[in-house]
LUMMI-658943 format. One record per residue: x, z, y of N, C-alpha, C in turn. Coordinates in steps of 0.02 Angstrom, whole numbers, padded with zeros to 5 digits, always signed. Atoms other than C-alpha are relative to their C-alpha. Layout:
N
XZYXZYXZY;...
END
This chain:
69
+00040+00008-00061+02829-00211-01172-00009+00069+00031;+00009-00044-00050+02820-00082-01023-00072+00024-00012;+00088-00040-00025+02651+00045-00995-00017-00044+00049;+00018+00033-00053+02675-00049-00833-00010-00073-00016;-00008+00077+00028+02686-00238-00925-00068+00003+00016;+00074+00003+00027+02528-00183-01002-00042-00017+00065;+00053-00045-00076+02408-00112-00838+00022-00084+00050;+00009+00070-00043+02477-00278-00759-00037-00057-00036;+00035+00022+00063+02403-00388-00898-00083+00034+00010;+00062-00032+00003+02248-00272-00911-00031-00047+00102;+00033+00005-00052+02232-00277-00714-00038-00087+00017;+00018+00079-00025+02247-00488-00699-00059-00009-00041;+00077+00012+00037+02108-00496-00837-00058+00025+00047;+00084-00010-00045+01979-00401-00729+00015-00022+00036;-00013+00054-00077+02029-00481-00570-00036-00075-00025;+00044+00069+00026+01976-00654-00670-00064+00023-00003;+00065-00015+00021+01838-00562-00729-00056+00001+00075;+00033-00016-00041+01771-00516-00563+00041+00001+00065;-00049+00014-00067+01873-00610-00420-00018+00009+00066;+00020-00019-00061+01759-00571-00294+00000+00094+00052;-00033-00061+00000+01773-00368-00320+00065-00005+00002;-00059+00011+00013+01956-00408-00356+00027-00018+00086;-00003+00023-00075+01970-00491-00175-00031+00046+00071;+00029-00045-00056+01877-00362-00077+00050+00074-00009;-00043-00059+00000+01980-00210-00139+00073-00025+00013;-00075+00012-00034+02158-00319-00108-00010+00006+00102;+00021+00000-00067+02070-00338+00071-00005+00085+00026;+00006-00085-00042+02031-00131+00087+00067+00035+00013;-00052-00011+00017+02191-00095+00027+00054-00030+00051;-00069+00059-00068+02297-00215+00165-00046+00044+00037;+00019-00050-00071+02181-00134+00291+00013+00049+00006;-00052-00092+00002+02233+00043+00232+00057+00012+00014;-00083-00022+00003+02405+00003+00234+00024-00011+00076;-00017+00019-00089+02394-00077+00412-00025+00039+00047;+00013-00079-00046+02305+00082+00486+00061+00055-00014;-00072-00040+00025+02435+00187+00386+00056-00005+00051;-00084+00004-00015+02592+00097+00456-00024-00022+00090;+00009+00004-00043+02510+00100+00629-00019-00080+00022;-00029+00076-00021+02488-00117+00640+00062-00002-00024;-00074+00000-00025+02677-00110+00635+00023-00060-00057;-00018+00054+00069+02692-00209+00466-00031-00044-00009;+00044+00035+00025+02542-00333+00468-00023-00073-00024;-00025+00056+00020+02624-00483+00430+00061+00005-00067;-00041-00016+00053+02736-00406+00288-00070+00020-00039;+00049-00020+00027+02568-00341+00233-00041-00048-00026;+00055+00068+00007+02463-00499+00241+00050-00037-00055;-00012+00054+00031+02591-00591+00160+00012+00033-00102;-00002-00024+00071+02616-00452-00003-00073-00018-00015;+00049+00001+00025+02438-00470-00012-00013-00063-00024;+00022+00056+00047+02432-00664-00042+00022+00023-00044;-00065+00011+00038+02585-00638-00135-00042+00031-00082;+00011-00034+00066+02488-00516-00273-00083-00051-00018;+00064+00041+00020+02312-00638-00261+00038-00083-00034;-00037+00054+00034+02421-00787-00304+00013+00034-00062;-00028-00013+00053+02498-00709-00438-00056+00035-00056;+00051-00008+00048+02325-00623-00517-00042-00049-00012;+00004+00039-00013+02263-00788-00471-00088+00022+00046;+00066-00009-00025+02106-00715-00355+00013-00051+00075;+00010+00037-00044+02023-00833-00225-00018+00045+00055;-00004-00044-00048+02036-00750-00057-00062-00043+00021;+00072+00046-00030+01860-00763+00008-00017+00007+00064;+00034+00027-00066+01869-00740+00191+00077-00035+00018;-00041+00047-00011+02030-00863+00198-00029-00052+00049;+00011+00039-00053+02013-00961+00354-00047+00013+00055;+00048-00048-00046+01879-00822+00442+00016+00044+00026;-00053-00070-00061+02025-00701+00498-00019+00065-00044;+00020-00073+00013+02040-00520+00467-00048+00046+00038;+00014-00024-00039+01947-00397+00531+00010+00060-00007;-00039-00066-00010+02026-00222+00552-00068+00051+00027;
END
């Protein structure tokens, strides 16, 4: 198993642990990256971000209330 296996493993456990912290930092993190890349990406952005809450399995908690930038 990878350092990186691990730290992915480690990370999905706290994400369960605390899906609501877990869901607010995937949310700061897409907003950082969409100031970063000027807007320019924010639909490649939105969609890595389900893409990694699906897969740690966190409930996106303003799903269906929009972003707000």
């Amino acid at each position: 198993m990878s350092e990186f296996s691990g730290l992915e493993h480690e990370a999905e456990s706290l994400a369960k642990d605390h899906p609501q912290e877990a869901d607010k930092a995937m949310d700061e993190a897409a907003q950082f990256a969409d100031r970063e890349t000027g807007n320019k990406f924010d639909s490649q952005i939105q969609s890595g971000e389900g893409a990694v809450e699906n897969k740690m399995g966190i409930q996106d908690q303003d799903q269906g209330q929009g972003q707000q930038n």
